[in-house]
C-alpha positions in Angstrom: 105.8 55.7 40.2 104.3 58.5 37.7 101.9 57.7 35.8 102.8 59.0 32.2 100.5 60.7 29.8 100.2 58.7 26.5 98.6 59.2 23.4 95.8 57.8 21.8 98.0 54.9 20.7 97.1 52.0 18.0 93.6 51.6 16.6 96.0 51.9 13.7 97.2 48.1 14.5 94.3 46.9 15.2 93.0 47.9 11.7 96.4 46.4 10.6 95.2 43.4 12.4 91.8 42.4 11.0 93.0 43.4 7.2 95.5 40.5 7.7 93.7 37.9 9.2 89.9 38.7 8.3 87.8 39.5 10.8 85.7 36.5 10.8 88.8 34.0 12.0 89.2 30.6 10.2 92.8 29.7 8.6 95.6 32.6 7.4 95.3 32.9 4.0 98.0 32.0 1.5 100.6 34.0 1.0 99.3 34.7 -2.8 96.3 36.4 -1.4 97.5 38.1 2.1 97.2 41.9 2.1 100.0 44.1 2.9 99.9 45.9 6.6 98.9 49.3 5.9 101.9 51.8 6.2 102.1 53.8 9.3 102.0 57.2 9.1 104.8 59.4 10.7 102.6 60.9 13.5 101.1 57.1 14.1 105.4 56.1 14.0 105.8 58.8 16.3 103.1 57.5 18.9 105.3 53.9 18.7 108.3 55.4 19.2 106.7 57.5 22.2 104.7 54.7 23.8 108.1 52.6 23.6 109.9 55.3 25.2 107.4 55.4 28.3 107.9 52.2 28.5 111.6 52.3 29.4 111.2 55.3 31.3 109.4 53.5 33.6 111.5 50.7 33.6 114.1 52.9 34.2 112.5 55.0 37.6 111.9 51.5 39.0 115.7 50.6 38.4 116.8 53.5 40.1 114.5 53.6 42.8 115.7 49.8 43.2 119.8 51.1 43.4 118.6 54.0 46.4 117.4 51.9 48.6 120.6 49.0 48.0 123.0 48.5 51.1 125.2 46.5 48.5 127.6 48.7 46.7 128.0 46.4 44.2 124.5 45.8 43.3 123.6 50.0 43.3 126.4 50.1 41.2 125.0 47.2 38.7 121.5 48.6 38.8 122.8 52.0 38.0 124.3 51.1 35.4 120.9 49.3 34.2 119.2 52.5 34.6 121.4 54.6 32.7 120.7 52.4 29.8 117.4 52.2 30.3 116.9 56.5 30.0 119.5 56.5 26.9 117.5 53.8 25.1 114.3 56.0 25.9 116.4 59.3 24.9 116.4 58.2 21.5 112.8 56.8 21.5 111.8 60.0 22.2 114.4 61.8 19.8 112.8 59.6 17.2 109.2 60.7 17.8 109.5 64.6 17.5 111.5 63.8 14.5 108.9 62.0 12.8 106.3 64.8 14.5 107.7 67.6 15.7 104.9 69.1 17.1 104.2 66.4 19.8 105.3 68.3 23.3 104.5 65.0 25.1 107.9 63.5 23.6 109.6 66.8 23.8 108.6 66.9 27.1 110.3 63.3 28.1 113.3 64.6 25.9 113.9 67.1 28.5 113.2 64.1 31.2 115.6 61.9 30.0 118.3 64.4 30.0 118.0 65.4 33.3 118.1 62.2 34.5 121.4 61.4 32.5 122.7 64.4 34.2 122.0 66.6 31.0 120.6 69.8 32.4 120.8 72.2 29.7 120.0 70.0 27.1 116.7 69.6 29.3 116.4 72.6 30.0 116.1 73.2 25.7 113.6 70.2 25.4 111.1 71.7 28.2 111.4 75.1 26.6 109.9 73.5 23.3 107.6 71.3 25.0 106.3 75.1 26.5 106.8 76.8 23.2 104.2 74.1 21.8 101.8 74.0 24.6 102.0 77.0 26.9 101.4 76.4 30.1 102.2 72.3 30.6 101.9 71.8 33.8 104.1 68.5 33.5 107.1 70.6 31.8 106.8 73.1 33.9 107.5 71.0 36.7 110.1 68.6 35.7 111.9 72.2 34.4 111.9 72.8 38.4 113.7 70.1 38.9 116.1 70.8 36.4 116.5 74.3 37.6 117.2 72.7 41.1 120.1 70.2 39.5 121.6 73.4 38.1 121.2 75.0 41.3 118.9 78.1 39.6 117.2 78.3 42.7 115.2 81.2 42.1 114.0 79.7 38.9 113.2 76.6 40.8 111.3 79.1 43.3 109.1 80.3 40.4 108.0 77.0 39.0 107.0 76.0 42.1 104.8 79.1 42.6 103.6 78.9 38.8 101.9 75.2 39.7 100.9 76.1 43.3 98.5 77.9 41.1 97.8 75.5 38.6 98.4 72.1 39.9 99.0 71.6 43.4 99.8 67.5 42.5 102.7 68.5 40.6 103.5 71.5 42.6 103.8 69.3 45.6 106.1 66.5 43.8 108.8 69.9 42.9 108.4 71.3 46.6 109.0 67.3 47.5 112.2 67.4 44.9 113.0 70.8 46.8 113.0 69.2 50.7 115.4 66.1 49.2 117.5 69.3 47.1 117.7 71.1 50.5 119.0 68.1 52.9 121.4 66.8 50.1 123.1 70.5 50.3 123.3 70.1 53.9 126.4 68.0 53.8 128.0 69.4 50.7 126.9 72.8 49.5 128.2 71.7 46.1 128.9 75.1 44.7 126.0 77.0 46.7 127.1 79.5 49.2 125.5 79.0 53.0 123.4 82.1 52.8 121.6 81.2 50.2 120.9 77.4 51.2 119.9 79.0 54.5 117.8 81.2 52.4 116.4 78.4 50.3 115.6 75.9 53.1 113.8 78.5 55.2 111.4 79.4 51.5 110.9 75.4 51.3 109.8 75.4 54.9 107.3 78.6 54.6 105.5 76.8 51.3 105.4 73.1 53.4 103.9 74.8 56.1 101.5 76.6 53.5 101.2 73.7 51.7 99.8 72.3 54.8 97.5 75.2 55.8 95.9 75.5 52.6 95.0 71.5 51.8 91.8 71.4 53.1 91.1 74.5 50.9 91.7 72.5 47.2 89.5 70.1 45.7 92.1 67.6 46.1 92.4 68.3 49.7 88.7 68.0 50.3 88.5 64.7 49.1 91.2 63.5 50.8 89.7 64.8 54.2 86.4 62.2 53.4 
């Protein structure tokens, strides 16, 4: 499981905390004399509606990675349907954040990852594009696009987000090359409107970047350490 990026979430309740019950403990006041929570400001709303989101992402990745690996038609089906639920009830957690701040790319970011995995692909496609527009460059966006771009079968674009976080950010460019391997012997079976030249095409690129992939991990900080 991913671990998710979260922001800087609730010194805010804390605060909210110690104005209502005192910080030195004893009995609640009455309620003549209790003082009001403070009132949350949209971008601290925006960080609960976020946090709540991740939340049921996660929820919802271990539901479906639950339904792959059941030999019980039945109970896929039944957790399937527990995951769908799961991504539309973080959907419009997230929805609900870059309304209250639009500015946050995190959310906008997990708008586009919810999508996808409803099977949404060009509404994804939209959310990564603003999580870009605000914050050029993120790597995480950049790599769940790739996926997108794969679901779409935009192969070339899929190509190019790859080589954009082999760069970068060779975690993340591994995970799309890893969604690219699974893309690859999916097709196998059922082309699914791509023609055999170009999955030939495809599979062979994916196995020239594993191999490099390979070749070049002792060469990476990240391969270093894993080495000791």
């Amino acid at each position: 499981m991913r671990n998710f990026i979260r922001p800087m979430a609730a010194t805010f309740l804390l605060a909210a905390a110690c104005t209502a019950f005192g910080a030195g403990g004893g009995s609640m006041p009455s309620t003549g004399t209790m003082r009001s929570t403070p009132t949350l400001s949209p971008q601290e709303q925006a960080e609960v509606f976020y946090n709540d989101g991740v939340t049921l992402v996660e929820k919802a990745d271990a539901l479906s990675a639950d339904a792959a690996h059941q030999d019980d038609p039945k109970k896929q089906q039944k957790l399937e349907g527990k995951t769908k639920n799961a991504y539309t009830g973080a959907l419009k957690k997230f929805i609900r954040a870059t309304g209250l701040n639009p500015s946050m790319h995190e959310a906008w970011n997990y708008v586009g990852y919810t999508n996808r995995k409803l099977g949404k692909y060009d509404a994804a496609l939209a959310a990564y594009d603003r999580a870009l527009t605000l914050k050029p460059g993120y790597p995480e966006a950049i790599e769940y696009r790739g996926h997108a771009y794969l679901g779409l079968n935009r192969l070339d674009d899929a190509k190019s987000a790859y080589l954009a976080l082999f760069s970068s950010n060779r975690k993340l460019a591994a995970q799309l090359l890893a969604g690219m391997q699974t893309w690859v012997g999916e097709h196998r079976g059922n082309a699914a409107g791509v023609d055999g030249a170009s999955l030939d095409s495809f599979a062979s690129w994916v196995s020239e970047r594993s191999a490099i992939t390979r070749q070049t991990a002792g060469l990476t900080r990240e391969g270093a350490g894993a080495a000791w």
